[in-house]
Structures are given as C-alpha cells and as structure tokens.
N, C-alpha and C positions, 0 to 999 in steps of 0.2 A: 366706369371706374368701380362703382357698387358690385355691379356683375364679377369684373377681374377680382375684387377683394373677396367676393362670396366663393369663386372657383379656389382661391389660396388654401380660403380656411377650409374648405371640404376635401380638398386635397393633403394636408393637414393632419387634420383628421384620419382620413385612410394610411394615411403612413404610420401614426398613434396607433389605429387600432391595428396592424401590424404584430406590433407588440405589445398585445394583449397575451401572446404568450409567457408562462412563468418560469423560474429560474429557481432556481435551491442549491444555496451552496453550503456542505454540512463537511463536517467534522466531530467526530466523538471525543476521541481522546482516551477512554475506558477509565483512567482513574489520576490523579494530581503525580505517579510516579511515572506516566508513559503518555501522559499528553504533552508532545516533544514541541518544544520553539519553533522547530520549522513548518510542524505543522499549522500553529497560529499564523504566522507569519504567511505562509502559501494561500489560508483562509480568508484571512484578513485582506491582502492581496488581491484577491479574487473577488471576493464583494466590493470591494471600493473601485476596482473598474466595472464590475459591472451594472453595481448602483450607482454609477457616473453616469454610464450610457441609457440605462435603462429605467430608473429610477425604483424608490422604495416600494411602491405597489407591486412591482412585479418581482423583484429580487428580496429572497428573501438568506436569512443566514443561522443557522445554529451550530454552535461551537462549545464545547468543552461545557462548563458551569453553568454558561451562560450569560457573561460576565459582560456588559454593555454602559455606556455612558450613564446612566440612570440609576442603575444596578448593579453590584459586585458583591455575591454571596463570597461568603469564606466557604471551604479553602481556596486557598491560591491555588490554580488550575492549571498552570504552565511550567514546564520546566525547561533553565536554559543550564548549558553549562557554559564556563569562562576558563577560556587555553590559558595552559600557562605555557609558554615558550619551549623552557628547560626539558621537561618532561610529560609526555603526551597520554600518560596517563595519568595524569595531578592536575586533575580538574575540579575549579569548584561550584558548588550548586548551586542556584538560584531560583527559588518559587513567583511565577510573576501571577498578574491578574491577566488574564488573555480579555481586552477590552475592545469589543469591535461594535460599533454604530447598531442600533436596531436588533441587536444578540439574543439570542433565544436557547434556552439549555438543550444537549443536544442529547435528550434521555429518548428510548422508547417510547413513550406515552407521545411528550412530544412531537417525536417526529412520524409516525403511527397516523396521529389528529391532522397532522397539515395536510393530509391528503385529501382530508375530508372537509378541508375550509371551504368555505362560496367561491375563493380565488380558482380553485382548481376543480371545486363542481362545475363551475362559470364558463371553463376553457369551451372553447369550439372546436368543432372537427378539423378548422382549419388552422387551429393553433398548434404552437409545442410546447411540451413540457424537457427543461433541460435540468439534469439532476451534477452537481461537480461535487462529488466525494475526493479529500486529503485526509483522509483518516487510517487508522491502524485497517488489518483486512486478519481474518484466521480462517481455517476450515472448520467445520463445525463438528465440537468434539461427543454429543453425545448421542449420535444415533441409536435408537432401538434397534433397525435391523442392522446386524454387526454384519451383515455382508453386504452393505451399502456402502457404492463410489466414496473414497474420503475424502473428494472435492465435489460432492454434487451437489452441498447445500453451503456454499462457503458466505464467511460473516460478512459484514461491516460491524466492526467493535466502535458502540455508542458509547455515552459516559453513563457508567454506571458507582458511583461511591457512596460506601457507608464506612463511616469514623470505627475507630483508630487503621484498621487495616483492611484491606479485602486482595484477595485476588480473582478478576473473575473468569480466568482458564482453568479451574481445577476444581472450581465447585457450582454442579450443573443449576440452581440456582439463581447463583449471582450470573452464570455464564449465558443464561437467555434471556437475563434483563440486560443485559449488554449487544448481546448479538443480536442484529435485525438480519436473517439469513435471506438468502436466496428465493425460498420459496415464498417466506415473508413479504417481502419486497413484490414480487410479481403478484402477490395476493393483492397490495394495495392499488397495483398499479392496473390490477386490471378493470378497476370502474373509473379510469382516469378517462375522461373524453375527449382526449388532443388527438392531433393527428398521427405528430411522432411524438418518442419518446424516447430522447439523446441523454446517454450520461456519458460521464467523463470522470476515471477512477486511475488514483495512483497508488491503494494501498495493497499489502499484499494479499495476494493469489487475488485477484480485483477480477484476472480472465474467467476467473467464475460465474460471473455477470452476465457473459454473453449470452450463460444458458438462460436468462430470462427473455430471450429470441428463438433461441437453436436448441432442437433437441431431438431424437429420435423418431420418425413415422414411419410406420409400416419398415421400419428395421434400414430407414435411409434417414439421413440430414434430411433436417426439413429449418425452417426460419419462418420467425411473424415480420414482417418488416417495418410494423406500426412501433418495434422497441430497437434500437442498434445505441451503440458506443464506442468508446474507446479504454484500453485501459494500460495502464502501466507493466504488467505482468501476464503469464499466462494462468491457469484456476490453481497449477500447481507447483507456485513458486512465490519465496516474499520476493517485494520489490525496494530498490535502493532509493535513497535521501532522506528518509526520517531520523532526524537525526534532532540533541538536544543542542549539539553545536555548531550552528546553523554560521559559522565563521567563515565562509566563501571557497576554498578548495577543497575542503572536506564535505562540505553537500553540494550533492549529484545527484540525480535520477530525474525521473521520467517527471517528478513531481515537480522540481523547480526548471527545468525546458519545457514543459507545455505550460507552465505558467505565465513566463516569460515571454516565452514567443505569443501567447494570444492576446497577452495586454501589455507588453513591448513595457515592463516596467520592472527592474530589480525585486526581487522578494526582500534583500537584504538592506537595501536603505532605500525603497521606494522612491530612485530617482527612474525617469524614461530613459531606456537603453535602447529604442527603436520603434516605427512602428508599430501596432500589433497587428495581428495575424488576421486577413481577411475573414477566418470563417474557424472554426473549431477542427475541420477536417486538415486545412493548410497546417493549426500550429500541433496536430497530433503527428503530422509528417515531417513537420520541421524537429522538432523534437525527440523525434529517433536518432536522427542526424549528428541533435546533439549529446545525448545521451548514449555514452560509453560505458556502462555499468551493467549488473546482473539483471537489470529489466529485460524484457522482451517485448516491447510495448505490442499488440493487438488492435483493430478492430472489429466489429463483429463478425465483418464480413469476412475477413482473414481467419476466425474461429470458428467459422461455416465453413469454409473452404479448408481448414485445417481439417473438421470431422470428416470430408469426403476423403482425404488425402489417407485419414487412418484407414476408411474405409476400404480403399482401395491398394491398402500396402496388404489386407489379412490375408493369410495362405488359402482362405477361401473367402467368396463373396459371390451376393448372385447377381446380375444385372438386369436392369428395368429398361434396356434397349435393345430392341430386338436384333441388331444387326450389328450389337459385338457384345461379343461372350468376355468373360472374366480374363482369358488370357489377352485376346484385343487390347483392353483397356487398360491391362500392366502396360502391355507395350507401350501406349501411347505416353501412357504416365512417365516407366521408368527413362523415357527418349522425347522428355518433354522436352528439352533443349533445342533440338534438332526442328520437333512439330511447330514450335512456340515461331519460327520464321516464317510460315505460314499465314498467323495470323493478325489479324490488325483490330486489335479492339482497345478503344483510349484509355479506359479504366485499368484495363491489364498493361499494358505499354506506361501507364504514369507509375505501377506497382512497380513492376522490372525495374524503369528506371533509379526508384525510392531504393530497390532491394540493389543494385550495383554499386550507387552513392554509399548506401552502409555497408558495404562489402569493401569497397576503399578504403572508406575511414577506418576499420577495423583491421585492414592490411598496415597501413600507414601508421599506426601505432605500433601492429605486431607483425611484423613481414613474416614470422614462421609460420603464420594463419593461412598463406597463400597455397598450400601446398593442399588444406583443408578443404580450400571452398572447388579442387579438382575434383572432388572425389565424387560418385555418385550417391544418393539421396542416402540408399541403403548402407554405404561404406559411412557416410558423415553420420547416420542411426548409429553404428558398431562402434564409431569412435565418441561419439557423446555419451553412451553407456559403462565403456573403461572409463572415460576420466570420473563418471558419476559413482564406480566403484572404486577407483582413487580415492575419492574427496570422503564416503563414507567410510573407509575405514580412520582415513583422519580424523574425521567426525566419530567416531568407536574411541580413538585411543582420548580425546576433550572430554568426552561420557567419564572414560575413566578417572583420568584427572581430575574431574569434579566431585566424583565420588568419594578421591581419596581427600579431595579435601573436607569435604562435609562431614568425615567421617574424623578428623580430625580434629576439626572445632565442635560437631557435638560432644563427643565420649571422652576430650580429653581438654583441652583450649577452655571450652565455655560452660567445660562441666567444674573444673575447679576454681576458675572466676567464679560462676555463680553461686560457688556454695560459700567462698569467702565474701560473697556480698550478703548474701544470707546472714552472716554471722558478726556482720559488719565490721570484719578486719581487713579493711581497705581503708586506710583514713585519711588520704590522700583525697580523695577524693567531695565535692562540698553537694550538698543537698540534691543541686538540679541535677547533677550528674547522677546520685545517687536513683532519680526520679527516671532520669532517661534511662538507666540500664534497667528498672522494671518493665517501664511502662515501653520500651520499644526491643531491646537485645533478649532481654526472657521472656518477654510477652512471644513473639513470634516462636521460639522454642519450645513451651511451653503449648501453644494452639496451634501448633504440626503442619506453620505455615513454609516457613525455611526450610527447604528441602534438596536447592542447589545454588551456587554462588553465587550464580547470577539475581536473583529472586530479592537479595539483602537492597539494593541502589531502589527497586520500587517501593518497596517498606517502607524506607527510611525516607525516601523522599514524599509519601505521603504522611510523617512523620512531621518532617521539614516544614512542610506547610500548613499543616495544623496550628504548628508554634512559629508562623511568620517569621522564616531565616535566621532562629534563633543565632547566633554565630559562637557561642558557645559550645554549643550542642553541633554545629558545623566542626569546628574545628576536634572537639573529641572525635567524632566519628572518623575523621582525618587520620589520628593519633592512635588510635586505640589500640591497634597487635601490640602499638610499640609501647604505649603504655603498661599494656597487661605482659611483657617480657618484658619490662626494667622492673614492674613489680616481683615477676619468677627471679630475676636475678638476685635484685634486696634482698629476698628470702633463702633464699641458693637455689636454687629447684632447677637447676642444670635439664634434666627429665622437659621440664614443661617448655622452658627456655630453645632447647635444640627442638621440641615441638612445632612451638613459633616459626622456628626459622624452615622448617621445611615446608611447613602450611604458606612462610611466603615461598618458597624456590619453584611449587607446585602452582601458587596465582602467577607469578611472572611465567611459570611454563605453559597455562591455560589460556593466558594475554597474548601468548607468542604463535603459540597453535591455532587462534581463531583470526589472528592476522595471516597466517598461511592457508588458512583454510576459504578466508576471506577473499584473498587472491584468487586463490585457484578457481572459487567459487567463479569469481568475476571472469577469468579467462575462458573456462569452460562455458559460459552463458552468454559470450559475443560468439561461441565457435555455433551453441545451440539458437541462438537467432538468427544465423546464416540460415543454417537448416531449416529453419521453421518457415522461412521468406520464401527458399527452395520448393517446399512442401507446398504449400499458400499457389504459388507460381505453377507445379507442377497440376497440382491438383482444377485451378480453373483452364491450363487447357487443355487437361483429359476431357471437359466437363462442355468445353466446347468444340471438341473434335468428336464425340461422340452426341454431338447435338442435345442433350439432357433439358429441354425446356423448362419442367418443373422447376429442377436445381436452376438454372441459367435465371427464369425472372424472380425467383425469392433473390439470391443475387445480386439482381438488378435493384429488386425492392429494399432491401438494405444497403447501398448505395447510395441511391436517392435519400435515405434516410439519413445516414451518415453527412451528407450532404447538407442537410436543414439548416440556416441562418438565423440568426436573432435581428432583425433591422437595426440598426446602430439609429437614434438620435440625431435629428438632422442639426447641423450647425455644431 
C-alpha cells in the first residue's frame, strides 16, 4: 500500500512539474481614455481561467494601472460606456478601477523585468513560455530610416500616463515608453530558456509578431520554430472588438471568440457557455469560424507560408531547387487547386477544411461573395485592391470633414467662447464649470494637443477620471455646442449660431461616413481573408510539389510549436 501511495505521489508530481511552464497575461491599455471595458474584461477573463487551472506561481497578469485587490492607484483606468436605446450615439461615460487578482501595472519597466524574474530564468528546455496580449497594437511611428517597412517593427501600446493629459502617438517620447515593439520583444525573449514560445495576440496589426519567427535568409522565408502564435490580424491591419461598450452584439472579433472558446466562459457575465477548448491551437480555429469581422485571424505558420506565397507571386524570383525554375513553380502555385488532390498531408487537409468552413460562413451571410471565392488568386489580388481604393477615398473625403470641422471650432466656435470666458462675460455659468473650461477645453487648445475630432473623448476621458465621474462636469460636456449656441443666440450672434449648426450637420456627417466606411471596411476584409487562406493553401503545396525540405521542416517546426499545451490540473 506504502509502495502504491509513494507511485501516486511521484506520479503527482511529474504531472506538477508539467506545468512548471509560465504564462503572462498583459494588457496595456496606453492611457485612462483608451483602456476600453472590454479589454479588462477579456484580461480579467483570461487570468481567472487560467489561475484556476494553473495556479498563481505560474500565471501571471498585468493590466492597465495595475489596479488589484490590495491596491488601486488613481486614476481610474477603465473606460465603459452605457447605451442608451434612443440614440446610438448618446452614450455615457464611466471611469472604472480595472481590479483583477494578483495585478501588476502594465508599464515598460514592468513588463521589460518579468523577463528577467527566477520564474522565467528557472524555465527548462523542456518548458513553455505562453505570452496572451488583449491590448491596443500600432505600427511604429518613428523610425530613423524613413525608408523602413511601416509594419516591420509594429507595437504593443503598454500604459503609459502622466496627469492632466498625454497622448502618446504623436509625441516620440511618450510613444517609446508606451511601445514595447517588435524588435524589443524578441530582444527579451531571446535569453528566455523554454522550449517554445506560444503567444496569443488580438490587438491591432498583432500579425506583426510573427516576425519574431519569420523573416528573410538568404533572400527566402526562413522561421525559428522555438517562437510561433497566433494572432487576431495580419502586421497590416487594426483588428475588431475593442470596444468601451462591451454590451453583447456590438462586441466582435477575434478577441472575444478565442476567449470564449479556450475557457468556454462569457466575457460578459462570466457565466460557462461550454466547454473550453482542448489546446490553444483548437480555440484559435474555432474562432475564425466564429468571427465574422475585419479580423484576419493568422498563425505563424500561415505568415510563413503567406511570405513564400508573396515570394512566389514576384514577376521574378530565383529558385533554390534544382529541378523547377521560376515558371515551374508559378505553375504549380497559380493550379494549386487542381495539384492540391494529389496530395494527402493532415496538417494541410485540417487547413483546407478550416479555409471551406469560413468560406461558407462568409457565403451564408453574403451569397454575393460566392462569385469571389471563383476567381483565381491573382483576379481575388485585383479585386481586393479596387475595393481598398474605394474605401480610401472614403477615407479622403472623413480626412476632409474633420478638417473642416476643427477648423471651425478652433478660429471661430472656441475662439469667441474663449475669449468671453476670458473676460468673464458668461455668467451663467458657476465656478467648477468655469474650472473645467480652463483646465481641460483651453488647456488642450492652448498645448496643440486637439488637432482632430476624434482626439477630444480621450482628453476628456482622462479628464473624467482624474475628477472621479464628476457628473456635473459629465453632463456639461454632454451639453456644451448647445450651451455655447443658446448663449450666441441671447446675444444675437446669428454668425456664430449658424456656425454651430453646421459644425454639428459636419459631426453627424463624419458619424455617418465612418459607419459606411466601417462596413465596407468589414466586407472587403472577409473578401481579403478568403484570399489570404487561398494564398496560405496555395503556397504549402507549391512548397510540397516542389519538395522544398528546408521550408517543409521549419514548417513542420512551427507546427509542432503551435501545437504546445499547457497540462490542465488534474481533478
């Protein structure tokens, strides 16, 4: 019996030390106006399953502030907003504490040092490290060499805030104590001593990430297979569900379906909706399926196989196999269809079948699509190009319309407000108000921070939570055009009055235009992940009709990679 008890516990044990590998689940947030509810929530979400499964030693969390049962610095770190039925753009705002268990601020320095804790010196060759970014994503805006790829160093935006306001995409700065980029990241990650190293990214342009595997050798695709992921996007594109109003039909994307499906549990009221997903690989597949949005979900190996696919579309290219030249290897490519019944590899055959399923679904929504996914790789290239000069000239005439509005509220709107504030012939008005038009409406004017209309909701909201939901100061800002037009009217100022109103006919036209552009956005980017699955498809079986060893087991090695489990907790 002694004996049988001593095999349990050593048994036990090896399954413990199992899961000696670590886990990091981060979020930045960048500042109190853009750390959005759902992204707590996705965070929050995601550590509580897998400090369920795995426990506090190994899972760790940084979010936003860094706001935890223990601890809750001001400002309030979270932003939600509250629908109101009537009207879908009359929302109001709310600053929360983002409070999650064990919470660690999710600044540079911070997350920089975790790499370098005992926990993650400690790993073994035979362990994983698995990285889950819900956080915002940018391209990195201030390279020196200006003829440098504009996604080849792309962010993760950490929290970065300093009081009364910051923004930090436009001042370089603030913008690299925010940005942990790409190359950053692989810098830390290359004295990690695990075996793999799995992340899992839904922010945008996240496909940027991959190149911390893949990247050019000898003027071919090459891959490490010791780093693979998954992510929500591809390096050049944001991705959808971040959202502040996290209300259930309105958030989509990639971020809340592979949530869900890996820990089978609502983001939105944290009850179980199902199972969770055997392995990280299942609920990044399951997840495509169910995301219907401007995502393009990836994984690495898909963004290896993408590089060869570009490779192999250029009007020239040389080949590393002796016994087919550049035209050969079109061939085989552009008549992958045909080739692809030939061969029988499970890996590729699970892809196909993943890539038909979202080809359905995406029919079954849009039956016009069916006509798309006939066309050949090259003809779905030509047509995902028009519609991308469609949408930017939409995107030209919103440029405009922002323009003419800013140009309205600086020189004419909030130049004659301010200067009867100045002179303090507004009397209408009582102290605090009088406080908030310096300290937030001229202050931003004044330090050449408001420069487009969008830009005013993150000010203000980091405003908001400085002064703990004032609702006073909530509700003026509500009020204000219409305040400062009944004020032109008392006085007669017909001039400033018909100003007002076309500064609003201009915001409800900028509302209406980024809702169409928002669509189309979203229709063009299920047409361009067809293609991209096509490309993905066509590209590994040129890559195995042409026998390419090299390419075939890097491949294989990120496969495998992709592949890595976490042991789940017996019982």
């Amino acid at each position: 019996m002694k004996r049988a008890l001593l095999f349990i516990f050593f048994s036990f044990l090896s399954i413990i030390g199992n899961t000696a590998s670590q886990v990091l689940v981060l979020s930045g947030g960048d500042n109190p106006g853009l750390n959005h509810y759902s992204q707590y929530l996705q965070t929050k979400t995601l550590y509580e399953f897998l400090v369920n499964q795995y426990g506090k030693e190994i899972v760790s969390v940084y979010f936003g502030a860094g706001n935890n049962e223990l601890h809750q610095p001001i400002p309030l770190d979270v932003h939600k907003k509250i629908n109101t039925k009537q009207d879908k753009y009359d929302k109001t705002d709310l600053m929360l504490t983002g409070i999650i268990s064990n919470n660690h601020p999710a600044t540079k320095g911070q997350i920089s040092s975790y790499f370098f804790s005992p926990k993650i010196l400690s790993l073994k060759p035979t362990d994983n490290l698995f990285l889950f970014v819900s956080d915002h994503g940018m391209p990195y805006n201030f390279f020196e060499d200006k003829n440098a790829a504009p996604y080849s160093n792309n962010c993760i935006d950490l929290w970065h805030y300093d009081k009364p306001f910051i923004n930090n995409f436009t001042n370089e700065s603030h913008f690299n104590k925010a940005c942990l980029s790409k190359n950053e990241l692989r810098s830390l990650l290359e004295q990690v001593p695990s075996k793999h190293i799995v992340f899992v990214m839904s922010q945008c342009y996240s496909g940027g990430f991959h190149q911390l595997s893949v990247k050019l050798k000898d003027n071919y695709p090459s891959a490490n297979p010791k780093i693979c992921g998954f992510t929500a996007a591809t390096e050049d594109h944001y991705a959808s569900g971040c959202t502040a109003d996290a209300d259930g039909a309105t958030y989509q994307g990639y971020e809340r379906s592979f949530t869900e499906n890996y820990t089978g549990t609502s983001i939105l009221s944290g009850h179980r909706l199902k199972s969770p997903s055997k392995d990280i690989f299942t609920a990044h597949q399951q997840a495509i399926l169910d995301d219907m949005t401007v995502d393009v979900p990836i994984s690495t190996s898909d963004y290896y196989l993408l590089q060869w696919a570009d490779y192999f579309m250029r009007d020239q290219f040389s080949s590393r196999i002796a016994n087919f030249n550049q035209q050969a290897i079109q061939k085989l490519f552009n008549d992958y269809k045909n080739e692809l019944k030939s061969i029988n590899n499970q890996d590729l055959n699970q892809f196909v079948n993943l890539s038909k399923a979202n080809e359905a679904k995406i029919i079954s929504l849009f039956p016009q699509f069916k006509e798309f996914t006939q066309l050949s790789i090259a003809q779905q290239t030509k047509k995902i190009t028009a519609l991308e000069q469609e949408i930017q000239e939409q995107g030209d005439e919103l440029e405009s319309t922002w323009e003419g509005m800013m140009n309205l509220y600086r020189n004419v709107i909030n130049a004659q407000w301010s200067q009867s504030l100045r002179q303090h012939q507004i009397t209408h008005l009582n102290s605090k108000i009088y406080q908030f038009e310096q300290e937030f409406y001229q202050a931003i004017i004044k330090q050449d921070l408001y420069k487009h209309p969008f830009q005013l909701e993150m000010y203000y909201l980091q405003y908001l939570s400085a002064n703990n939901n004032d609702k006073e100061l909530a509700d003026y800002q509500k009020n204000r055009l219409h305040i400062i037009r009944q004020w032109a009217k008392d006085k007669d100022d017909p001039t400033l009055a018909n100003t007002i109103d076309y500064y609003q006919a201009l915001d409800k036209k900028q509302q209406q235009l980024q809702d169409i552009i928002a669509k189309n956005e979203n229709n063009k980017q299920l047409l361009k992940r067809i293609l991209t699955y096509n490309k993905i498809i066509a590209a590994w079986v040129t890559l195995i009709k042409i026998n390419d060893k090299t390419a075939l087991d890097e491949l294989q090695g990120l496969l495998r990679c992709e592949h890595s489990e976490l042991i789940r907790r017996p019982g």
